[in-house]
N, CA, C and O atoms as a GROMACS GRO file, in nm:
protein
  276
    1UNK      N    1   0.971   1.711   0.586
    1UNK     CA    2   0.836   1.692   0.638
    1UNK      C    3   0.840   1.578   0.738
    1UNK      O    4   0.899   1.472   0.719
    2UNK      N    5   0.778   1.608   0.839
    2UNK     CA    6   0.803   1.476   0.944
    2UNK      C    7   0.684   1.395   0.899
    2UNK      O    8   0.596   1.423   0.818
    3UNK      N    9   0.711   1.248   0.999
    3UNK     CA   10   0.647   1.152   0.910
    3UNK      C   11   0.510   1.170   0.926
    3UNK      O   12   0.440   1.138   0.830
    4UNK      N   13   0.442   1.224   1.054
    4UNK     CA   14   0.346   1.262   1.134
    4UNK      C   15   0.226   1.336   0.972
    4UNK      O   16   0.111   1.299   0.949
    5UNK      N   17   0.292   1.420   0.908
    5UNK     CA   18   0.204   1.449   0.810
    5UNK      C   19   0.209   1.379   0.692
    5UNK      O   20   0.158   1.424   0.589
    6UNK      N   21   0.242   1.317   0.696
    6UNK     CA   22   0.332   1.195   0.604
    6UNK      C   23   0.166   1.128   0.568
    6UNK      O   24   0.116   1.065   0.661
    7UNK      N   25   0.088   1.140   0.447
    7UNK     CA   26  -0.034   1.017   0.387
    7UNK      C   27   0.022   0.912   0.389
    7UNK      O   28  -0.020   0.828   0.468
    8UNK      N   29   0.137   0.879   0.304
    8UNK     CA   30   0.171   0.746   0.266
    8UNK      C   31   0.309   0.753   0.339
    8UNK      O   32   0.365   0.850   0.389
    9UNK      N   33   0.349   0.621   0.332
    9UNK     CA   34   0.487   0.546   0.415
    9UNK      C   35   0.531   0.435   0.315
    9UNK      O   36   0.453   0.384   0.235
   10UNK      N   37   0.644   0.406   0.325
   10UNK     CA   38   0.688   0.296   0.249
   10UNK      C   39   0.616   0.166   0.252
   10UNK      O   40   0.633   0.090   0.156
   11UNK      N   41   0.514   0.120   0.378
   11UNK     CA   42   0.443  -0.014   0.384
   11UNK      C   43   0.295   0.009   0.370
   11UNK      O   44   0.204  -0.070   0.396
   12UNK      N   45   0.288   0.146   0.319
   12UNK     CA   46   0.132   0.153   0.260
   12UNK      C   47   0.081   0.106   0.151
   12UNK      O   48   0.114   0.160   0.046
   13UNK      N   49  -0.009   0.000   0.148
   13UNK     CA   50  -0.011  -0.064  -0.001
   13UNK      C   51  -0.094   0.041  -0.098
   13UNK      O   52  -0.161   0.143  -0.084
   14UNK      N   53  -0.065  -0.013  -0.165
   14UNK     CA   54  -0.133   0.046  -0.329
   14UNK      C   55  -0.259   0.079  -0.301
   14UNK      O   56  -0.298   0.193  -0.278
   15UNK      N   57  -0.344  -0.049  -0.302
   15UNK     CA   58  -0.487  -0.010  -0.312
   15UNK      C   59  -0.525   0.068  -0.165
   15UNK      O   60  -0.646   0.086  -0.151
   16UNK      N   61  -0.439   0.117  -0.053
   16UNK     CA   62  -0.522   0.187   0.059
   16UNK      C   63  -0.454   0.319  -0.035
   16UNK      O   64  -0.544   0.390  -0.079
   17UNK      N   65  -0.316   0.364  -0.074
   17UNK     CA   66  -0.315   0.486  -0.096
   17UNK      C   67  -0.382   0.553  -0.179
   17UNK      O   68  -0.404   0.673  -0.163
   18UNK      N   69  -0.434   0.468  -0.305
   18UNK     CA   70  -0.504   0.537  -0.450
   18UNK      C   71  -0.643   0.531  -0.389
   18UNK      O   72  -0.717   0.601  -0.458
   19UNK      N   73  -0.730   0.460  -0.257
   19UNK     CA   74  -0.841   0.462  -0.215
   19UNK      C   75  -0.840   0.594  -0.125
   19UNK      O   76  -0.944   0.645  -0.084
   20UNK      N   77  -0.684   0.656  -0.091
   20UNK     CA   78  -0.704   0.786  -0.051
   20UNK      C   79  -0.694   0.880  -0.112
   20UNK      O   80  -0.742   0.980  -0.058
   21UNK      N   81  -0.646   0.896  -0.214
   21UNK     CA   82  -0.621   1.003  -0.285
   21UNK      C   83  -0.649   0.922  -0.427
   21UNK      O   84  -0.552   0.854  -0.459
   22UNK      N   85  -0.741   0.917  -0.502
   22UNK     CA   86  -0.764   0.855  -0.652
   22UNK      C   87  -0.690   0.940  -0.698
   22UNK      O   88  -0.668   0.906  -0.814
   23UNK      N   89  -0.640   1.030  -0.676
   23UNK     CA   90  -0.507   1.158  -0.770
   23UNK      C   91  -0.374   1.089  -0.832
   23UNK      O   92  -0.316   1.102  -0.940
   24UNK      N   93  -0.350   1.006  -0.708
   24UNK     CA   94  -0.237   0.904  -0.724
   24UNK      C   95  -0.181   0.846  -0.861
   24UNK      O   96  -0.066   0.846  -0.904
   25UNK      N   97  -0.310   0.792  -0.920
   25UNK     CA   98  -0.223   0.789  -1.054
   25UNK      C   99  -0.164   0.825  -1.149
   25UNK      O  100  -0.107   0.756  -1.234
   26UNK      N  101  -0.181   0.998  -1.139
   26UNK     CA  102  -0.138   1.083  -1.203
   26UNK      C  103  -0.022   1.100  -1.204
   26UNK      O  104   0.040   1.113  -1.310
   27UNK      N  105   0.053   1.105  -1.047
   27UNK     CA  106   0.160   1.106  -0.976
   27UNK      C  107   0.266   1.005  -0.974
   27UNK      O  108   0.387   1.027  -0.962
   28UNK      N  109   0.195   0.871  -0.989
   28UNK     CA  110   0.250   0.738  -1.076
   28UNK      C  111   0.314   0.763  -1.244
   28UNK      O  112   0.421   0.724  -1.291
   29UNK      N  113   0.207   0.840  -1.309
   29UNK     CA  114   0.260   0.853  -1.458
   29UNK      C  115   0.403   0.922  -1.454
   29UNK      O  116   0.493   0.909  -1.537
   30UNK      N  117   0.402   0.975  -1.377
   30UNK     CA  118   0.548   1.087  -1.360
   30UNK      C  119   0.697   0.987  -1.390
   30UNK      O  120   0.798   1.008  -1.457
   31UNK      N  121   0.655   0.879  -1.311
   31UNK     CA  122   0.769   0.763  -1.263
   31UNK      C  123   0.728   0.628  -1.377
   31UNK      O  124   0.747   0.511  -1.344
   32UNK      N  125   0.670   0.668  -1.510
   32UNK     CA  126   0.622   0.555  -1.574
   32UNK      C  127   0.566   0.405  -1.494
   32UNK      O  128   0.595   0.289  -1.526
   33UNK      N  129   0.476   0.453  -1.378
   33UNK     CA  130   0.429   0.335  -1.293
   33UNK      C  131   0.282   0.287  -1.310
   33UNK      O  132   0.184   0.329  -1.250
   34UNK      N  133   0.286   0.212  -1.384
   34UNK     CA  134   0.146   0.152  -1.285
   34UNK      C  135  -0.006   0.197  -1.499
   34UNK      O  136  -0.129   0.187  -1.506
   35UNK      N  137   0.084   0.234  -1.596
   35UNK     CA  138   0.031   0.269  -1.746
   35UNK      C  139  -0.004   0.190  -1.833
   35UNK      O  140  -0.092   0.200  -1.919
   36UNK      N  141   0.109   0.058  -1.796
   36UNK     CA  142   0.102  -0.094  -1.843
   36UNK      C  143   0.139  -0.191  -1.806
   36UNK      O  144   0.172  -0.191  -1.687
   37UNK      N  145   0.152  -0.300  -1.871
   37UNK     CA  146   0.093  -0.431  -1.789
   37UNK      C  147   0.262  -0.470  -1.746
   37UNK      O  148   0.276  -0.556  -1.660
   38UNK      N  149   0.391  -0.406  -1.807
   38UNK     CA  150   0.558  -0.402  -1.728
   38UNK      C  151   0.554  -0.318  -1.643
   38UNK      O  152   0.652  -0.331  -1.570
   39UNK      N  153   0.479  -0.220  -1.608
   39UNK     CA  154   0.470  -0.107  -1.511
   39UNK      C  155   0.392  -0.101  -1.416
   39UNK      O  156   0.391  -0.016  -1.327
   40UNK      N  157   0.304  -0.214  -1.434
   40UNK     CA  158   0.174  -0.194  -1.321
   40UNK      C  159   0.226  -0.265  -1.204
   40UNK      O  160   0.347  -0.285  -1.199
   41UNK      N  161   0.123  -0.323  -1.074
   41UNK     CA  162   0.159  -0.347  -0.988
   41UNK      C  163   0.032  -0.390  -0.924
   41UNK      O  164  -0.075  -0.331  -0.942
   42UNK      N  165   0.048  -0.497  -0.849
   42UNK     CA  166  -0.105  -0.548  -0.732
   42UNK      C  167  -0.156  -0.426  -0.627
   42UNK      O  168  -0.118  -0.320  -0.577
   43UNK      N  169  -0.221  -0.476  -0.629
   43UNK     CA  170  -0.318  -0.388  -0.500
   43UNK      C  171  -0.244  -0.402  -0.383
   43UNK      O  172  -0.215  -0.299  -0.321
   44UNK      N  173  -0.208  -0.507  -0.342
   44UNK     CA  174  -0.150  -0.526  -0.221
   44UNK      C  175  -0.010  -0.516  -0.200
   44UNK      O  176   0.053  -0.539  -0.096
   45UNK      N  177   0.051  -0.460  -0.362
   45UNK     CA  178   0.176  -0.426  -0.306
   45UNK      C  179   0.203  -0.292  -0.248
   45UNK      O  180   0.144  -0.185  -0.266
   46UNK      N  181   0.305  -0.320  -0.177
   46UNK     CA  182   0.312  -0.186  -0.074
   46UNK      C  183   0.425  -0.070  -0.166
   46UNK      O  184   0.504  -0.091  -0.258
   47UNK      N  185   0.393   0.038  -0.102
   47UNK     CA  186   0.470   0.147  -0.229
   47UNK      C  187   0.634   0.117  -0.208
   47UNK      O  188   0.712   0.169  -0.288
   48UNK      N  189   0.680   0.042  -0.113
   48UNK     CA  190   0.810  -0.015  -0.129
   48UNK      C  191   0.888  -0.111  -0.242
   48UNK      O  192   1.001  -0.122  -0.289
   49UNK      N  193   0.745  -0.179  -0.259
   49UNK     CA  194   0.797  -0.281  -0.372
   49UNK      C  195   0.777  -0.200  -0.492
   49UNK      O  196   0.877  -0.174  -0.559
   50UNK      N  197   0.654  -0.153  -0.534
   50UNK     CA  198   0.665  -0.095  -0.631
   50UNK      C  199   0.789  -0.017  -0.668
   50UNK      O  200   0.848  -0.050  -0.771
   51UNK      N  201   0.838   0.090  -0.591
   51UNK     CA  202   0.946   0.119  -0.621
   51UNK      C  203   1.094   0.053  -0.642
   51UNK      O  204   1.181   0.087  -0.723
   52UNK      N  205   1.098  -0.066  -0.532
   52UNK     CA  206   1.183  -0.126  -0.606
   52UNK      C  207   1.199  -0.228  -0.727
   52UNK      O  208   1.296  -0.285  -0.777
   53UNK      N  209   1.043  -0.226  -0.754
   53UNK     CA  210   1.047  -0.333  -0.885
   53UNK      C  211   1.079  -0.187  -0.993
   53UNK      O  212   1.146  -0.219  -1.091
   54UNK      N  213   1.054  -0.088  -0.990
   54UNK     CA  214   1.030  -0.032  -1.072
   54UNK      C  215   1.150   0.060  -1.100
   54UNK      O  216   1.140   0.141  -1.193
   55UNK      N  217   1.284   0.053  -1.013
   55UNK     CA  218   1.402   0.124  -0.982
   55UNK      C  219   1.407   0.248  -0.951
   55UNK      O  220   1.512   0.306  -0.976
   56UNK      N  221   1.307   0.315  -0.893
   56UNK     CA  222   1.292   0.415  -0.858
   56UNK      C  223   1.300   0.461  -0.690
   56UNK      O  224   1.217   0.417  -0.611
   57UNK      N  225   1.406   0.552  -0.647
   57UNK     CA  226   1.481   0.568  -0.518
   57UNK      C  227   1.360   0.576  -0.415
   57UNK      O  228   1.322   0.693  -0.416
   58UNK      N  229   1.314   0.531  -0.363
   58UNK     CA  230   1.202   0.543  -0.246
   58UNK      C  231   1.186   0.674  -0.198
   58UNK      O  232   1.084   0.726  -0.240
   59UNK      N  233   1.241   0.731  -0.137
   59UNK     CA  234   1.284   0.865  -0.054
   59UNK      C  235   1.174   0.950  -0.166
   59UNK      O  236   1.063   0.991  -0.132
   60UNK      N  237   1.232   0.963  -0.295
   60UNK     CA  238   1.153   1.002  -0.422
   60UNK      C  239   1.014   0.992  -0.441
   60UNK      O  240   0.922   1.073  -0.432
   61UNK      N  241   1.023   0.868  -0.470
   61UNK     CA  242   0.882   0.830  -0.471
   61UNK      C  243   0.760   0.869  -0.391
   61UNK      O  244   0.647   0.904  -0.424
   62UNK      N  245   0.837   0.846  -0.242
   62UNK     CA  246   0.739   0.909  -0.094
   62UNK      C  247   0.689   1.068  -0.116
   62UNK      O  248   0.573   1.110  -0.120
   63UNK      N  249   0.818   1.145  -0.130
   63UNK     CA  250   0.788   1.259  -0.164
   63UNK      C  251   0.667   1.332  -0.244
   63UNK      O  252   0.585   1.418  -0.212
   64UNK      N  253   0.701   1.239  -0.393
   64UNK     CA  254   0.637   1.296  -0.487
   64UNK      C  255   0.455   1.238  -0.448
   64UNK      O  256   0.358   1.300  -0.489
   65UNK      N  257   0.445   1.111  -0.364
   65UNK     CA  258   0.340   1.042  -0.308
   65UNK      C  259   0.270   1.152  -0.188
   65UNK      O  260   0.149   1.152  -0.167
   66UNK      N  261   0.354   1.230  -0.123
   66UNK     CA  262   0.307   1.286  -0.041
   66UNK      C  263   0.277   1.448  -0.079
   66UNK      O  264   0.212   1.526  -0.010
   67UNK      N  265   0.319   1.466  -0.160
   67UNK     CA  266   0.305   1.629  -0.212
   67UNK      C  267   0.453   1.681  -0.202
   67UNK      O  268   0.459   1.788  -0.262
   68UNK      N  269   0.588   1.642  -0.142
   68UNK     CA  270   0.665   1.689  -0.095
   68UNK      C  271   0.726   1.744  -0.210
   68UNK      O  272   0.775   1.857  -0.211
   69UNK      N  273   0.726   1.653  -0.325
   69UNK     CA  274   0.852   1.723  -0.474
   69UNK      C  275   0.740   1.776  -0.558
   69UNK      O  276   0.765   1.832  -0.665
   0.00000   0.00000   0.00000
């Protein structure tokens, strides 16, 4: 998918992507992100950090963030 249809990007923070799609957290539970207080994450972090606090491969994450997996 080019990036052009791309919702989210690696420096999109948290609180703009779940303010676009409130679906998001559903899509979070998949990757145990964001359920409890070792898993959660700020508003202002961007879906980069989350994933790397959370060890989960970015590329992945985007995907499953964008509809792609």
């Amino acid at each position: 998918m080019s990036d052009a249809k791309q919702k989210f990007a690696a420096t999109t923070k948290m609180s703009d992507a779940i303010a676009t799609d409130p679906n998001l957290p559903v899509v979070l539970m998949r990757f145990h992100v964001g359920g409890c207080s070792l898993c959660g994450f700020e508003p202002d972090d961007t879906i980069e950090q989350v994933a790397a606090d959370n060890g989960i491969p970015l590329e992945r994450l985007l995907a499953a963030l964008n509809g792609d997996e």
